[in-house]
C-alpha positions as CSV (number, residue, x, y, z in Angstrom):
1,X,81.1,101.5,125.1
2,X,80.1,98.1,126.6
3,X,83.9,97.7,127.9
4,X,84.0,100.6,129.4
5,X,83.5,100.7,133.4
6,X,80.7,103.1,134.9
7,X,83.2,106.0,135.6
8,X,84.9,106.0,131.5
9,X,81.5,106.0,130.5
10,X,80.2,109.3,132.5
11,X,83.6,111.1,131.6
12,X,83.4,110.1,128.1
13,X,79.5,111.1,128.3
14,X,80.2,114.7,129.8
15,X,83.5,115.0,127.2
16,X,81.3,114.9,124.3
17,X,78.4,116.6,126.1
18,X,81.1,119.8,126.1
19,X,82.6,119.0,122.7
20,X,79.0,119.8,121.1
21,X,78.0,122.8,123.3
22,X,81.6,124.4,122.3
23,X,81.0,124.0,119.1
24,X,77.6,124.6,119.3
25,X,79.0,128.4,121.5
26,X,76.8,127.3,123.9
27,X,77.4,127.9,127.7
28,X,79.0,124.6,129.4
29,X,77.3,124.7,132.5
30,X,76.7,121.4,134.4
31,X,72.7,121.6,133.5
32,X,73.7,121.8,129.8
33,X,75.8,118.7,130.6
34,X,73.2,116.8,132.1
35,X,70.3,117.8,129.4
36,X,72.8,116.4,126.7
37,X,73.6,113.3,128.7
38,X,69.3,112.7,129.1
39,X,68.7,113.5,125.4
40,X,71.4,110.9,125.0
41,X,69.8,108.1,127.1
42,X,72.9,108.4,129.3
43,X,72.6,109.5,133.4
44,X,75.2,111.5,134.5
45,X,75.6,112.8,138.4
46,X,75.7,116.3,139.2
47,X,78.9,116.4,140.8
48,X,80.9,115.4,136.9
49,X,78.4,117.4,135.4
50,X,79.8,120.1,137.7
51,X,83.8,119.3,137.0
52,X,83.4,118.9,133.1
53,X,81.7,122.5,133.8
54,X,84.1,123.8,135.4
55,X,87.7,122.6,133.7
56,X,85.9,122.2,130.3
57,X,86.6,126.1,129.3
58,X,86.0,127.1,125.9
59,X,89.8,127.9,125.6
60,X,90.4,124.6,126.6
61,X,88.4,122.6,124.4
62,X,90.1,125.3,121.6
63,X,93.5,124.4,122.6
64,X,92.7,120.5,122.9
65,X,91.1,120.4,119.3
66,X,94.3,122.7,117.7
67,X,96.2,120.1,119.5
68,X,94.5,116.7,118.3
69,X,94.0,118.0,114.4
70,X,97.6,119.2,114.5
71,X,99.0,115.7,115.6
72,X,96.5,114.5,113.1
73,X,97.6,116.2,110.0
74,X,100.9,115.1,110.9
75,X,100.6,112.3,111.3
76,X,98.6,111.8,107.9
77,X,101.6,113.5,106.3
78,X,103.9,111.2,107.3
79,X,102.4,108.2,106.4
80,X,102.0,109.5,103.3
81,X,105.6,110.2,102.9
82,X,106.4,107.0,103.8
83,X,104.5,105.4,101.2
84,X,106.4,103.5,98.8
85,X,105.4,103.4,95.3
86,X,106.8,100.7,92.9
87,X,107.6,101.3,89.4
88,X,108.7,98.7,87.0
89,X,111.5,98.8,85.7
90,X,111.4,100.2,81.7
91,X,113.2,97.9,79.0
92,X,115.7,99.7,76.7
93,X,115.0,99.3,73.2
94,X,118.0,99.4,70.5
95,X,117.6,101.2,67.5
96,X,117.1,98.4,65.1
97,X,119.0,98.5,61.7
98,X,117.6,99.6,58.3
99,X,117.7,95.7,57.5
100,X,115.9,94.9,60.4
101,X,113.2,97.2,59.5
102,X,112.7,96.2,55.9
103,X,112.2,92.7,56.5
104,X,109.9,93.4,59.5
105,X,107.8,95.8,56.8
106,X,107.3,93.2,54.7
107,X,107.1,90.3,56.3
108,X,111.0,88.8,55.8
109,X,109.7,88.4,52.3
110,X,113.2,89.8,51.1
């Protein structure tokens, strides 16, 4: 998160601050927001605290996940499907002759 400027670092603060009380079914209120960001060691101002609270609705943050495991799993699928997998080739045998046989059973002896 070092790369990240002051203002990607608050909203990715306060996104996962919501993404754990939702899943937590806890109310997202901006204090709730804030007490996650302090536990956290992070500061975040009132007034994002008070936007994430806001336009982070439960139904949201449903839809959102639905969204993002959905595009997942489809995304897994189809790089599975377009695995190759590489088979050697199999060798045909022919039948060898009676002869053949004999003189491999005993050694070419007769």
């Amino acid at each position: 998160m070092s790369s990240l400027s002051a203002a990607q670092k608050t909203e990715a603060v306060c996104t996962y601050a919501a993404l754990l009380l939702h899943d937590a079914q806890k109310d997202i209120t901006s204090a709730n927001i804030q007490a996650l960001a302090k536990a956290a060691g992070a500061n975040v101002d009132k007034l994002s605290a008070d936007i994430f609270a806001k336009f982070a609705t439960p139904s949201l943050l449903d839809t959102l996940i639905e969204k993002l495991t959905t595009v997942g799993a489809v995304s897994g699928g189809a790089a599975a499907t377009t695995t190759t997998t590489t088979v050697a080739p199999v060798e045909e045998t022919k039948p060898e002759s009676e002869e053949e046989e004999e003189e491999d059973a005993f050694g070419g002896l007769f």
